[in-house]
N, CA, C and O atoms as a Tinker XYZ file with bonds, in Angstrom:
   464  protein
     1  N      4.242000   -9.432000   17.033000    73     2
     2  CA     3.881000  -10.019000   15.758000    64     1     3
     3  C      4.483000   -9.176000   14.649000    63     2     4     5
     4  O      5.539000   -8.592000   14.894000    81     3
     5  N      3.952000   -9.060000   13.523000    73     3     6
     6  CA     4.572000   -8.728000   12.440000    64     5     7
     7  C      3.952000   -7.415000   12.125000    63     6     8     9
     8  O      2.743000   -7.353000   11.899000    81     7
     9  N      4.986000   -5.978000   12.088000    73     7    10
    10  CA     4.600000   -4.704000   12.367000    64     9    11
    11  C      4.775000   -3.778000   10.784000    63    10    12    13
    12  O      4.585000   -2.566000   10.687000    81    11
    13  N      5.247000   -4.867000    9.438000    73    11    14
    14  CA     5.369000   -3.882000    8.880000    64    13    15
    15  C      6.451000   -4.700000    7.765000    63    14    16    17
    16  O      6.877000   -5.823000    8.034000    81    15
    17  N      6.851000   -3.926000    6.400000    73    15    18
    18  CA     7.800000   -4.508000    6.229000    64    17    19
    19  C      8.942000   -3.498000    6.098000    63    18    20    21
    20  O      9.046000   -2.354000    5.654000    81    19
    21  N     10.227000   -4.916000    6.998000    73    19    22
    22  CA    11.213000   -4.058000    7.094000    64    21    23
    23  C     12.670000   -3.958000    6.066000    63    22    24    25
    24  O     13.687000   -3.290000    6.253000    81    23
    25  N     12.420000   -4.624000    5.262000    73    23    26
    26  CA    13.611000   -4.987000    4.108000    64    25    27
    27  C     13.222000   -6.059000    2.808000    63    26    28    29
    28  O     12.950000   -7.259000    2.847000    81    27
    29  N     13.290000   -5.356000    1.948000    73    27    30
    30  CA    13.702000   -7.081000    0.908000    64    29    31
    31  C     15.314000   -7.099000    0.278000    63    30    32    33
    32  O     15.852000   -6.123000   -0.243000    81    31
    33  N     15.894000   -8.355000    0.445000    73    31    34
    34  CA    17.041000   -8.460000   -0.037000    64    33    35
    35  C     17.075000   -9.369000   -1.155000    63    34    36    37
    36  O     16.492000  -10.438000   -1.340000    81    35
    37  N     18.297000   -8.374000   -2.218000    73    35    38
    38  CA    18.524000   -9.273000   -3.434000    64    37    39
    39  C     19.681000  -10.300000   -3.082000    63    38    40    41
    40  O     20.550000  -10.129000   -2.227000    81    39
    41  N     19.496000  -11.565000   -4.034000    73    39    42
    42  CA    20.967000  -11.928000   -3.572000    64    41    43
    43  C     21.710000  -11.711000   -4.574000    63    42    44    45
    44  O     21.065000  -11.398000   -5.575000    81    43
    45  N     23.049000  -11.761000   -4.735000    73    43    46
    46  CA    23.634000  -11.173000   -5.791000    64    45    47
    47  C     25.404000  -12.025000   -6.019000    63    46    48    49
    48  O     26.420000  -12.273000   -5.369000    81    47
    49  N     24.896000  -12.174000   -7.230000    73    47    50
    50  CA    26.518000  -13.147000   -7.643000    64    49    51
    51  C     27.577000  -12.381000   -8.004000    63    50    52    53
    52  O     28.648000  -12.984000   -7.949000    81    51
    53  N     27.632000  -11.229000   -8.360000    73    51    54
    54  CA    28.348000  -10.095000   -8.505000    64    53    55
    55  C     28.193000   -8.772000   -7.947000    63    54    56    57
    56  O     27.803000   -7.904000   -8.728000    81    55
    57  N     28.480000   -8.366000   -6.448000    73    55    58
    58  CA    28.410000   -7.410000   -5.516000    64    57    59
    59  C     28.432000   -6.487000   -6.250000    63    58    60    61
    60  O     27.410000   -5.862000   -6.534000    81    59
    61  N     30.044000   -6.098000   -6.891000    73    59    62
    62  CA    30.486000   -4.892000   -7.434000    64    61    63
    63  C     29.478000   -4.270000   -8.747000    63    62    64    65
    64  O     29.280000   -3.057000   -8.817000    81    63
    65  N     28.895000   -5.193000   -9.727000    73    63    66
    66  CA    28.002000   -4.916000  -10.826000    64    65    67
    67  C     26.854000   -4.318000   -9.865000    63    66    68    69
    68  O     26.541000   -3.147000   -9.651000    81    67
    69  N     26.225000   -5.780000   -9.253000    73    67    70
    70  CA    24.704000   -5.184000   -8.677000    64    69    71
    71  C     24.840000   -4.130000   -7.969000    63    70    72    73
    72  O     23.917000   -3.324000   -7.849000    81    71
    73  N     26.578000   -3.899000   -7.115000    73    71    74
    74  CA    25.562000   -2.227000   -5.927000    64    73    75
    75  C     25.598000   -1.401000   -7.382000    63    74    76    77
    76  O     24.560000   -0.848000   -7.745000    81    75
    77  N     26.546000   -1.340000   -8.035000    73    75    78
    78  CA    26.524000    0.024000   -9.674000    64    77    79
    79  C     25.105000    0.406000   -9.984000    63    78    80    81
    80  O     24.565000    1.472000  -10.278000    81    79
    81  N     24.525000   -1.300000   -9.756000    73    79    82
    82  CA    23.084000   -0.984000  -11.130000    64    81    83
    83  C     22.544000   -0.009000   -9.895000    63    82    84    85
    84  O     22.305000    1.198000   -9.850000    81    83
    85  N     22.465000   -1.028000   -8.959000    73    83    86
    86  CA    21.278000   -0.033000   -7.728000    64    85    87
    87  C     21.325000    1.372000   -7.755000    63    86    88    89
    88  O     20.470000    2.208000   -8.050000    81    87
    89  N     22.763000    1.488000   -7.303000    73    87    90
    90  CA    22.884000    3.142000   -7.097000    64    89    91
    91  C     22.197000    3.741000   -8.131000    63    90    92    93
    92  O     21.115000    4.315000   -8.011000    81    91
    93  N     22.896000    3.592000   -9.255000    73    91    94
    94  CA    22.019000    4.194000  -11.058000    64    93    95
    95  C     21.315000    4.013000  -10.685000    63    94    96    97
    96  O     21.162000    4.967000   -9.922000    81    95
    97  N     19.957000    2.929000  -10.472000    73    95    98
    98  CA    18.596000    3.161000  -10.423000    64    97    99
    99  C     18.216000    3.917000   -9.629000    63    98   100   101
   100  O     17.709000    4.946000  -10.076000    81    99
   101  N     18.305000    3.713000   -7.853000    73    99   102
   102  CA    17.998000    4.419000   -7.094000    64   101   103
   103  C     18.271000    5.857000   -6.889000    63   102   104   105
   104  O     17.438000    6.522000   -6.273000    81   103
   105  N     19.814000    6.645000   -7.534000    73   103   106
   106  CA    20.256000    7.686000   -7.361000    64   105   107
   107  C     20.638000    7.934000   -6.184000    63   106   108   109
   108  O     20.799000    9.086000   -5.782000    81   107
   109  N     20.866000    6.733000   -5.359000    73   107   110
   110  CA    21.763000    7.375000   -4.070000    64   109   111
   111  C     22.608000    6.438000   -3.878000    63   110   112   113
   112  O     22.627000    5.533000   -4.712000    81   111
   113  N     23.742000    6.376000   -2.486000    73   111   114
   114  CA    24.811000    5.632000   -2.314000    64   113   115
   115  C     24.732000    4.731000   -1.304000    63   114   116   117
   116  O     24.407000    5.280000   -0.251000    81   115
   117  N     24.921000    3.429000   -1.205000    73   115   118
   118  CA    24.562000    2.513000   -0.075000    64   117   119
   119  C     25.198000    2.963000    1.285000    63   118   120   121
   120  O     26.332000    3.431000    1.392000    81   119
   121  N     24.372000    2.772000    2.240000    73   119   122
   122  CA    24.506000    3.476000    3.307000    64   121   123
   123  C     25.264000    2.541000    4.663000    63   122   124   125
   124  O     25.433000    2.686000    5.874000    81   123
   125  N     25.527000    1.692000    3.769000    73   123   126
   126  CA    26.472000    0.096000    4.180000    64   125   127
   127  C     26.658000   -0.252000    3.127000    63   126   128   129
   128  O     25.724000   -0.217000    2.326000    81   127
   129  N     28.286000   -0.845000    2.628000    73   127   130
   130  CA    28.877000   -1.179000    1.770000    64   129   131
   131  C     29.931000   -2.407000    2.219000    63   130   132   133
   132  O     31.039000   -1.937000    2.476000    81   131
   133  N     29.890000   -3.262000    2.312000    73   131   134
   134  CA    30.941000   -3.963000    2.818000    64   133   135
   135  C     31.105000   -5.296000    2.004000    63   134   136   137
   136  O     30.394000   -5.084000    1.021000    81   135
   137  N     31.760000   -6.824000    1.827000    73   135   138
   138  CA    32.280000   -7.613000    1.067000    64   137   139
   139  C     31.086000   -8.695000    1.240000    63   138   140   141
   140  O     30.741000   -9.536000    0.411000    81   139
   141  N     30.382000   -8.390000    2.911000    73   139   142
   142  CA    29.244000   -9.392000    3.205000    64   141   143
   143  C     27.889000   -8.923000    2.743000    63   142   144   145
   144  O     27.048000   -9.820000    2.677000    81   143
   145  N     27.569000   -7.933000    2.470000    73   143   146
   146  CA    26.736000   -6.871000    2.314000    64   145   147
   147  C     26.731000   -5.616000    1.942000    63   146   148   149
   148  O     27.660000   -4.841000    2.167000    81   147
   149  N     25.563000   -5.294000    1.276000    73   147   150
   150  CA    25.333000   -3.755000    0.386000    64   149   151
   151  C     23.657000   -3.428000    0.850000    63   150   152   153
   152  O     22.671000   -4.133000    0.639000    81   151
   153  N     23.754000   -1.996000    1.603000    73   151   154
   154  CA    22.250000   -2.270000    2.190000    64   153   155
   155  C     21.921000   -0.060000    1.793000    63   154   156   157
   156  O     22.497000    0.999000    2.041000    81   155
   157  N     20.929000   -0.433000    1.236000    73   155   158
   158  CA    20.528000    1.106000    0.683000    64   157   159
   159  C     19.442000    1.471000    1.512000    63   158   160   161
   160  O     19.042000    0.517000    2.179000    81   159
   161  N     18.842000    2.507000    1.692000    73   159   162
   162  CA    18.011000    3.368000    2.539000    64   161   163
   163  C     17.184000    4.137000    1.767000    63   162   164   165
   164  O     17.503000    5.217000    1.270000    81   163
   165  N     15.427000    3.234000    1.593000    73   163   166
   166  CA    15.083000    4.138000    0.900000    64   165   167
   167  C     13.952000    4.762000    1.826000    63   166   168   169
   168  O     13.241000    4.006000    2.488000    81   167
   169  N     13.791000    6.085000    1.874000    73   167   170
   170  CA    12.400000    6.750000    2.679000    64   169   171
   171  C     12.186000    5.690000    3.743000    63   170   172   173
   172  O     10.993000    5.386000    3.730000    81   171
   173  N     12.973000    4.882000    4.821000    73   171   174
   174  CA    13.162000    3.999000    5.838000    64   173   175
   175  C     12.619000    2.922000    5.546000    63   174   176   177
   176  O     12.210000    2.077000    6.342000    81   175
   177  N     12.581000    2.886000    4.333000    73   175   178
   178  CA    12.662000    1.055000    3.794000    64   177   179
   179  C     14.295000    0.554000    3.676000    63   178   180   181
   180  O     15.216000    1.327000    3.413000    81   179
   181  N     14.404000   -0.484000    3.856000    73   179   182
   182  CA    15.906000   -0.613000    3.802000    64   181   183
   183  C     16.233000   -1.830000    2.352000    63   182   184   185
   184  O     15.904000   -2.973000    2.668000    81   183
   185  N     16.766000   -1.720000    0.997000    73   183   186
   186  CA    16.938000   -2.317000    0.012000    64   185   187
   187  C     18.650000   -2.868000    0.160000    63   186   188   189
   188  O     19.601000   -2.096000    0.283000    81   187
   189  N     18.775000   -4.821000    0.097000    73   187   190
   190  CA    19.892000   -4.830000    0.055000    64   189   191
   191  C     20.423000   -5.798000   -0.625000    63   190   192   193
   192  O     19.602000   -6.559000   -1.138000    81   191
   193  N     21.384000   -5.997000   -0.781000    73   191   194
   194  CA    22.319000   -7.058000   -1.708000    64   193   195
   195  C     22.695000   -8.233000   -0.978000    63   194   196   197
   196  O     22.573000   -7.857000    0.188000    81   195
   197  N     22.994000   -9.167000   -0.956000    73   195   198
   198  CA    23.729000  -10.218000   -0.257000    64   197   199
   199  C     24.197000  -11.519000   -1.189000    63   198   200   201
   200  O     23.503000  -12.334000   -1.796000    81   199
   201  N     25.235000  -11.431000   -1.103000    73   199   202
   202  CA    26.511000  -12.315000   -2.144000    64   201   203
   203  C     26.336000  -13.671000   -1.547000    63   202   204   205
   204  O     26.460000  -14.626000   -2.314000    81   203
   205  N     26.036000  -13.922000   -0.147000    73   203   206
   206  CA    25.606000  -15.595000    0.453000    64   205   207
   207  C     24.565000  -15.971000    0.511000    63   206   208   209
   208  O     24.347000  -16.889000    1.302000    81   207
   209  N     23.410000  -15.406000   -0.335000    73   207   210
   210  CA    21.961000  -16.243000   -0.200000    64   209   211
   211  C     21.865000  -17.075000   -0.859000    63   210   212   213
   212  O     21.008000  -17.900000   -0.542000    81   211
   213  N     22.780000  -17.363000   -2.290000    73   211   214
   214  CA    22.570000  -18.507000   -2.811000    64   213   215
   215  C     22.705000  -19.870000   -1.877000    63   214   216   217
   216  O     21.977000  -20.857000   -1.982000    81   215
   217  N     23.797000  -19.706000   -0.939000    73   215   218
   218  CA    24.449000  -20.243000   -0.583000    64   217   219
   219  C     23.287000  -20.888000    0.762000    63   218   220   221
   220  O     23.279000  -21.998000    1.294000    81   219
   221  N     22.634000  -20.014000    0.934000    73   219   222
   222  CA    21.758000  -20.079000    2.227000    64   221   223
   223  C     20.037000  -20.547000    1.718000    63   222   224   225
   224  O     19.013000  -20.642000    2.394000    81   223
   225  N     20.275000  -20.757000    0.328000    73   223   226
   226  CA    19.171000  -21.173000   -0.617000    64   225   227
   227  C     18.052000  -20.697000   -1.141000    63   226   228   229
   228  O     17.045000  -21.303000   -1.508000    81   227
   229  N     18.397000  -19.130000   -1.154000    73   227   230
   230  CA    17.628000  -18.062000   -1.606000    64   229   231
   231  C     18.177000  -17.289000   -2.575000    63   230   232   233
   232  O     19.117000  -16.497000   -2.510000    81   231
   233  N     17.199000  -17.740000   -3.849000    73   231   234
   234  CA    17.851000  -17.604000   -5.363000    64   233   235
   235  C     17.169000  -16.167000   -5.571000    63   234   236   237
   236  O     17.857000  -15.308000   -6.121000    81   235
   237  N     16.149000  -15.914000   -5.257000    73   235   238
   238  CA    15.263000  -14.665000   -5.404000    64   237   239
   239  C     15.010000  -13.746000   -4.199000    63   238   240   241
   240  O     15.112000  -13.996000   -2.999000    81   239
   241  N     14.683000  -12.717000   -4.777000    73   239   242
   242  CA    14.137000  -11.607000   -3.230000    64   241   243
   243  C     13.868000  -11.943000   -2.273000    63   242   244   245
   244  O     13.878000  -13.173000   -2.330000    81   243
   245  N     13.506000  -11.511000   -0.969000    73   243   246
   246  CA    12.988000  -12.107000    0.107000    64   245   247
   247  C     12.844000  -10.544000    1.033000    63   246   248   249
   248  O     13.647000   -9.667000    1.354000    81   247
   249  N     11.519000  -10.747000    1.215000    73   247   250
   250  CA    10.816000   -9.823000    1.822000    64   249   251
   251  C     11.078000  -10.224000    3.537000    63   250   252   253
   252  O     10.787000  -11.303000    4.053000    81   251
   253  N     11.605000   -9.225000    4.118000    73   251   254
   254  CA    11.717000   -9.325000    6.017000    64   253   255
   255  C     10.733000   -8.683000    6.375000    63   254   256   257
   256  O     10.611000   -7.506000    6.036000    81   255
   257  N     10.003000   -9.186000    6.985000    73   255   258
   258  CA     8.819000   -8.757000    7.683000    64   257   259
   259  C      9.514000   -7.988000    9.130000    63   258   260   261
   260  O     10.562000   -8.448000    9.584000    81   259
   261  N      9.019000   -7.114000    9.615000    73   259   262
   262  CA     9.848000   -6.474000   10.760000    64   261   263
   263  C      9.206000   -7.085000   12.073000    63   262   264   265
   264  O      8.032000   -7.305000   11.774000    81   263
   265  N      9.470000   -7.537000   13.652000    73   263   266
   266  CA     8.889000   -7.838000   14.261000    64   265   267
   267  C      9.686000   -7.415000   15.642000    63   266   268   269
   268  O     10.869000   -7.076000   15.626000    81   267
   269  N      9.101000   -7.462000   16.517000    73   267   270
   270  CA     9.108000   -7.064000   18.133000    64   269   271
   271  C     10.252000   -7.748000   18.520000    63   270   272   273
   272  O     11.314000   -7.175000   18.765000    81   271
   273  N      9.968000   -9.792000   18.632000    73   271   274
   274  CA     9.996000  -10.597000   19.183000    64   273   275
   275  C     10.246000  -11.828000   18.348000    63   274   276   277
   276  O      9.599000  -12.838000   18.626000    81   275
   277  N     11.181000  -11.859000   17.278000    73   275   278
   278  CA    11.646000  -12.683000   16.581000    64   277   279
   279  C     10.892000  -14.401000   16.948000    63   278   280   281
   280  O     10.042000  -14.968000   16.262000    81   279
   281  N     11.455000  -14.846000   18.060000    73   279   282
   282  CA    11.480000  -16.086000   18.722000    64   281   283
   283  C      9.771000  -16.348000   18.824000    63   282   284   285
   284  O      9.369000  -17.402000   18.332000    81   283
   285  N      8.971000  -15.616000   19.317000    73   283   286
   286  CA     7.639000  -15.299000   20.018000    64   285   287
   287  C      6.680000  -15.584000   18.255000    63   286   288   289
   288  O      5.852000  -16.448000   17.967000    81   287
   289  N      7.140000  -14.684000   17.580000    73   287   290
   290  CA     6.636000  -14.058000   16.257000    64   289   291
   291  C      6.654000  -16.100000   15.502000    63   290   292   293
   292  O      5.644000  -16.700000   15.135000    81   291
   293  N      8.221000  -16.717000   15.499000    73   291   294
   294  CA     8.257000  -17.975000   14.746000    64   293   295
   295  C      7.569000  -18.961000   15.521000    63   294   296   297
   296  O      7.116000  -19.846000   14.796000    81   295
   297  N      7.370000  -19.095000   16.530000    73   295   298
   298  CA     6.312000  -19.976000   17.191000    64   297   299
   299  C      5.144000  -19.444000   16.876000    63   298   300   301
   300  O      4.654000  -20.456000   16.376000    81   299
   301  N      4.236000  -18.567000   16.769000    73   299   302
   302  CA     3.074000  -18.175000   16.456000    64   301   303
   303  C      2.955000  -18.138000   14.953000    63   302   304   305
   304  O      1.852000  -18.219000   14.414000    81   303
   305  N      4.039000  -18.021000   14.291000    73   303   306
   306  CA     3.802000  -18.173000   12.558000    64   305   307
   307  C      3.880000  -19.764000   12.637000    63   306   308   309
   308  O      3.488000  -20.276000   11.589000    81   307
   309  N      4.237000  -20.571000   13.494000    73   307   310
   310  CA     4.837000  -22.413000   13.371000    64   309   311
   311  C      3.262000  -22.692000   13.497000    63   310   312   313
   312  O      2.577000  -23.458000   12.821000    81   311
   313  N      2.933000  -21.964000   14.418000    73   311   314
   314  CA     1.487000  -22.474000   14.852000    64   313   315
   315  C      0.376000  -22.263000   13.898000    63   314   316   317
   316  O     -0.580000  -23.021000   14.059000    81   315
   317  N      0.296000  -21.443000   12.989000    73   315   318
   318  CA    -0.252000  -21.137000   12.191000    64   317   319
   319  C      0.129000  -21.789000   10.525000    63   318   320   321
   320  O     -0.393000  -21.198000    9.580000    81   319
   321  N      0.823000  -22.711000   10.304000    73   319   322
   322  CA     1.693000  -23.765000    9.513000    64   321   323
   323  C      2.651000  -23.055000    8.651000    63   322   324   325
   324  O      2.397000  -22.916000    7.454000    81   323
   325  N      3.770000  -22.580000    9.190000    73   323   326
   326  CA     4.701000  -21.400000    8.592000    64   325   327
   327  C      5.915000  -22.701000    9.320000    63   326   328   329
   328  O      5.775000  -23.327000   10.371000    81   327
   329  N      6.779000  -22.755000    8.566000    73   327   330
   330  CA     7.318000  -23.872000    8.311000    64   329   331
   331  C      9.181000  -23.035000    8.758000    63   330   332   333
   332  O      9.507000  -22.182000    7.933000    81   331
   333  N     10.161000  -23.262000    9.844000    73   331   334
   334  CA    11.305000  -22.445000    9.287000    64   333   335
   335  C     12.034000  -23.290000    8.123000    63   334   336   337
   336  O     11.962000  -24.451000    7.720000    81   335
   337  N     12.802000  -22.092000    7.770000    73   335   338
   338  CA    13.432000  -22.387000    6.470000    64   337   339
   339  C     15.313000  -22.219000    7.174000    63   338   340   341
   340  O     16.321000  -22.903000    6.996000    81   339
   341  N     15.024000  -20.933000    8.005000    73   339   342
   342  CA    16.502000  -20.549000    8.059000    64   341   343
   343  C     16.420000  -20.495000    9.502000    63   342   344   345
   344  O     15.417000  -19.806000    9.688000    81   343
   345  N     16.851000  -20.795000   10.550000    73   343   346
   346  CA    16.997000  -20.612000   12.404000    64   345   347
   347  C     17.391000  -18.803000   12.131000    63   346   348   349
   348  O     17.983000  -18.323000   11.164000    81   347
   349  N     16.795000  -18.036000   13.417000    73   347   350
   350  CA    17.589000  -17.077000   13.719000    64   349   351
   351  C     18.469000  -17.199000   13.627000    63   350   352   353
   352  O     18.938000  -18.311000   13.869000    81   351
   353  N     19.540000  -15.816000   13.087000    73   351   354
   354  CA    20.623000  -15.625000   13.661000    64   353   355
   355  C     21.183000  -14.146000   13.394000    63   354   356   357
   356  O     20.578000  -13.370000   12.654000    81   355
   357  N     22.567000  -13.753000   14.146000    73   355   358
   358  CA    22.385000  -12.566000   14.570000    64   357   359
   359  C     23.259000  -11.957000   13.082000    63   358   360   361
   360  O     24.302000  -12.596000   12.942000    81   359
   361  N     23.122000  -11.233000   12.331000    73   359   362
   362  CA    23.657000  -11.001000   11.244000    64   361   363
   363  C     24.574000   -9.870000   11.696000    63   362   364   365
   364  O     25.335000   -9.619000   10.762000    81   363
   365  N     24.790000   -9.161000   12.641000    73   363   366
   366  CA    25.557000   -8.102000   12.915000    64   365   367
   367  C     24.740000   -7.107000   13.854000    63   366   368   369
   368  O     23.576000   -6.809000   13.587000    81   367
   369  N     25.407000   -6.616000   14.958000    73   367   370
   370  CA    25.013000   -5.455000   15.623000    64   369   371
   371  C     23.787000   -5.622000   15.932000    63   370   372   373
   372  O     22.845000   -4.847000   15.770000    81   371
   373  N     23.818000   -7.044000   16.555000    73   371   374
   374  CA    22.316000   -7.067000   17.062000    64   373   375
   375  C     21.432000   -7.376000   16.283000    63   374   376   377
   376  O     20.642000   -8.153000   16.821000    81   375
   377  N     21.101000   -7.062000   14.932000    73   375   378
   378  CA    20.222000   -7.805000   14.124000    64   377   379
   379  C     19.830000   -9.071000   13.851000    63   378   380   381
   380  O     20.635000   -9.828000   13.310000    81   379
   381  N     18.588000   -9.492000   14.165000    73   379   382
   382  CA    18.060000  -11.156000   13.789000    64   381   383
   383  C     17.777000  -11.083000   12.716000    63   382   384   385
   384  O     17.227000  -10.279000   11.964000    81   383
   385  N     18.273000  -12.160000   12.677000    73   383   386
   386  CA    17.211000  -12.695000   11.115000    64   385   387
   387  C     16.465000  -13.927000   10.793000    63   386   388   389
   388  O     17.073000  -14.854000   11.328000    81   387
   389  N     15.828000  -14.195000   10.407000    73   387   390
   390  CA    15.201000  -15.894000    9.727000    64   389   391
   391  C     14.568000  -15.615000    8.749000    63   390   392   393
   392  O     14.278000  -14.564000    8.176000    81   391
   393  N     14.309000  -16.989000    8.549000    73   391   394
   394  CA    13.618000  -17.359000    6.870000    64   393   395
   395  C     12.458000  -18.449000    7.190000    63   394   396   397
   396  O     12.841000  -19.546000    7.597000    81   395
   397  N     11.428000  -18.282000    7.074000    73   395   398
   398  CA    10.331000  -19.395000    7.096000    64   397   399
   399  C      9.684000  -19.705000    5.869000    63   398   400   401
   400  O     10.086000  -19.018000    4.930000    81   399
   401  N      8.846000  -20.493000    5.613000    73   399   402
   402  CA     8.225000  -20.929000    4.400000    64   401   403
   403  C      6.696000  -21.021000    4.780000    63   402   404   405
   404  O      6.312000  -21.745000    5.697000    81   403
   405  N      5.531000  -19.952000    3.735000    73   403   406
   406  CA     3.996000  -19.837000    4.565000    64   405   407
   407  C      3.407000  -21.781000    4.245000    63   406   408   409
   408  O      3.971000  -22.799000    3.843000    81   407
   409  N      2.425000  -21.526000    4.571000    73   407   410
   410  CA     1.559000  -22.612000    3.993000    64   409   411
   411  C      1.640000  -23.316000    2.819000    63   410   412   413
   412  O      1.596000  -24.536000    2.660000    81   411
   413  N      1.810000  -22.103000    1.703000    73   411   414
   414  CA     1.918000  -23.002000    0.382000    64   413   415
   415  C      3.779000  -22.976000    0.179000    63   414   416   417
   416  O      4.234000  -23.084000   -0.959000    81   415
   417  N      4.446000  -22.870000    1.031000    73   415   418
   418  CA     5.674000  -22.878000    0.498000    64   417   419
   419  C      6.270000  -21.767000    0.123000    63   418   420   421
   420  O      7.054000  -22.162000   -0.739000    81   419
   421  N      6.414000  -20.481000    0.235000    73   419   422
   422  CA     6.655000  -19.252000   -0.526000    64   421   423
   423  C      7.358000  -18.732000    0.987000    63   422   424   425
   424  O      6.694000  -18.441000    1.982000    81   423
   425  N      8.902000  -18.694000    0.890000    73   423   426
   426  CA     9.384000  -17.859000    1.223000    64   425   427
   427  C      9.641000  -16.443000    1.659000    63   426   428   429
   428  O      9.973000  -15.576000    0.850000    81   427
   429  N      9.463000  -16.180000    3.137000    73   427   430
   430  CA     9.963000  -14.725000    3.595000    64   429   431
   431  C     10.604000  -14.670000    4.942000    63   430   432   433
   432  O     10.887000  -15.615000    5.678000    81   431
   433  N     10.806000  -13.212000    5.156000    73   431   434
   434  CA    11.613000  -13.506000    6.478000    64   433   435
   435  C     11.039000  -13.019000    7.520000    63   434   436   437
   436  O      9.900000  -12.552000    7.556000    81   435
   437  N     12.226000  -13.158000    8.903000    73   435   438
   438  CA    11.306000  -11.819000   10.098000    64   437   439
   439  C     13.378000  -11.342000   10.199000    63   438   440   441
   440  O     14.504000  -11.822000   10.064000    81   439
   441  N     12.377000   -9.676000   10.639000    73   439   442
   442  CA    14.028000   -8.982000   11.057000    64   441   443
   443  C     13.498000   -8.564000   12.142000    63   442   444   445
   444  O     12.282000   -8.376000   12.195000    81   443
   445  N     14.399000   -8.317000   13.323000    73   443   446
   446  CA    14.391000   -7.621000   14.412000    64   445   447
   447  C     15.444000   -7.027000   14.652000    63   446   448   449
   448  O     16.576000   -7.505000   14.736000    81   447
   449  N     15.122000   -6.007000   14.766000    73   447   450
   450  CA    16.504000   -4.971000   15.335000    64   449   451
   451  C     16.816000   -4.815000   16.666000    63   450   452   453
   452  O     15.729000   -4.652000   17.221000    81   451
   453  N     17.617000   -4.777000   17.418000    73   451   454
   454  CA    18.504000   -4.659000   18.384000    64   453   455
   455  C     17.818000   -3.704000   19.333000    63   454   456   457
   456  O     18.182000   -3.882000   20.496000    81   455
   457  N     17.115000   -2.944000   19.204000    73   455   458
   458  CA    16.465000   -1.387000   19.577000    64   457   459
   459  C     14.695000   -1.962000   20.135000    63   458   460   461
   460  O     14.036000   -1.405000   21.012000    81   459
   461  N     14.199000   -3.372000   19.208000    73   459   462
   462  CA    13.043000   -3.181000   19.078000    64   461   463
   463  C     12.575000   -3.789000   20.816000    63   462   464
   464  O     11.398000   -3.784000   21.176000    81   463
């Protein structure tokens, strides 16, 4: 089930501006930088950017809930009226991802890592 949270991602229409602001705010350097993604490390929270969420229909933040068992976790949130928004899928190096919608409609995700 759901162990914690493991990320919120911004989405971002301008990579190169938004990682600038972050770094300035945060005072450190993204610890992944790449054209698909910008992902910062804070005290093992993980803060990140993503240039295709508009695209994937996520205009605002989105909190990843961290979980065991991705697949296990969206049938037991379905069952409980958690609606998907986005199917798994593997975003890189093993990482899952999805997007569901709770009861009243409000958007978040589940991440699973490769390890879990």
């Amino acid at each position: 089930m759901l162990t914690g949270i493991a990320s919120v991602i911004h989405p971002s229409t301008d990579l190169a501006t938004d990682t600038a602001f972050w770094q300035a705010a945060l005072g450190i350097e993204p610890y992944f930088d790449q054209p698909f993604y910008v992902g910062f490390q804070i005290d093992g929270q993980e803060f990140g950017l993503d240039p295709d969420a508009a695209g994937e229909g996520l205009s605002y933040p989105v909190v990843y809930w961290h979980t065991t068992d991705i697949a296990a976790t969206i049938v037991s949130l379905s069952a409980a009226g958690a609606r998907i928004n986005g199917q798994p899928r593997d975003v890189g190096q093993g990482v899952m991802l999805a997007t569901l919608r709770d009861a009243s409609g409000n958007l978040f995700g589940l991440l699973q890592r490769p390890t879990d």
